[in-house]
C-alpha positions in Angstrom: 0.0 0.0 0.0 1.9 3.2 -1.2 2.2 6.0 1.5 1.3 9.7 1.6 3.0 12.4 0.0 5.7 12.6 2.8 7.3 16.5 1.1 3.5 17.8 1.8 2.4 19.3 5.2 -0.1 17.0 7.1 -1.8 17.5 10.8 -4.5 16.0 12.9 -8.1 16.3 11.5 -9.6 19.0 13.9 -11.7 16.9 15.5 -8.9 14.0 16.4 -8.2 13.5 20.3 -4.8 11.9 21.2 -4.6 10.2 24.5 -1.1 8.6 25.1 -0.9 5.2 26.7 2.1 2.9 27.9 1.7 1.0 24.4 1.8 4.1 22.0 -1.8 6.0 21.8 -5.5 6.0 21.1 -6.6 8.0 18.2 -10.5 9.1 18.4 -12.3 10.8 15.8 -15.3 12.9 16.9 -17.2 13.6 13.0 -16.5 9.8 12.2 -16.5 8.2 15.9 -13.4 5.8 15.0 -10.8 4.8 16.8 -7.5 3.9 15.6 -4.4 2.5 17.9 -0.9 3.5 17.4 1.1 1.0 18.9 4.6 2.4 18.2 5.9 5.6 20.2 7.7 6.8 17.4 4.8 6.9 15.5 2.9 8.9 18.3 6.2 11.4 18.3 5.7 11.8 14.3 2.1 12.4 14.6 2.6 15.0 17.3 5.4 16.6 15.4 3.3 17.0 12.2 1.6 20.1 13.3 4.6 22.5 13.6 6.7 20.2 10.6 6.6 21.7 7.4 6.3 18.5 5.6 6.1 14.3 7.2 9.2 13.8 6.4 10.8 16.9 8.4 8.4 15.5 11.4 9.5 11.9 11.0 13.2 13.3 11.1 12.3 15.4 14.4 10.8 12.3 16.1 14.1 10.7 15.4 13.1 7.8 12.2 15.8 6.5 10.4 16.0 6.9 6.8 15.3 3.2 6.0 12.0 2.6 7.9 10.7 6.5 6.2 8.6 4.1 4.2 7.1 1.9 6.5 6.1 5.3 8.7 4.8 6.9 5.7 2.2 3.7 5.0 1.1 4.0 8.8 1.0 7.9 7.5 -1.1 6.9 4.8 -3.4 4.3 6.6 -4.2 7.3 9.2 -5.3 9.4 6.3 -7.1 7.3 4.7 -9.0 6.7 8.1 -9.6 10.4 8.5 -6.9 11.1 11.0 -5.0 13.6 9.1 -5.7 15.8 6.9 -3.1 17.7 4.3 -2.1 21.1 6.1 -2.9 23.7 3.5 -1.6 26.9 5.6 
């Protein structure tokens, strides 16, 4: 499954609540009522990142992932997108 255009700037959907747990995080969106688990820390530190990262691959760098697993984070990118989760940052 390809990932997301990781040179383009991507955020939470507005109405996306993070709660960190021990295991990574819970994702729940509010307009769609899913829930979606992140069980990899790095991931959470990625998604957190994205906000103030002018593109993914800038806030997979800040959260500290290594070159060779950029595509494996930008399919777990991807699969939040296509859930809703992010959205592309236009501003």
């Amino acid at each position: 499954m390809p990932g997301i255009d990781m040179d383009r700037a991507w955020d939470l959907h507005p109405q996306v609540s993070v709660r960190p747990e021990p295991f990574g995080a819970l994702l729940y969106h509010f307009g769609t009522r899913k829930l979606s688990f992140l069980k990899d820390r790095r991931l959470l530190a990625v998604v957190q990142t994205l906000k103030d990262a002018p593109t993914a691959r800038d806030a997979c760098a800040t959260a500290g992932v290594p070159a060779p697993d950029l595509d494996r984070y930008g399919a777990a990118l991807a699969a939040l997108h296509r859930s809703s989760m992010l959205v592309e940052r236009t501003s």
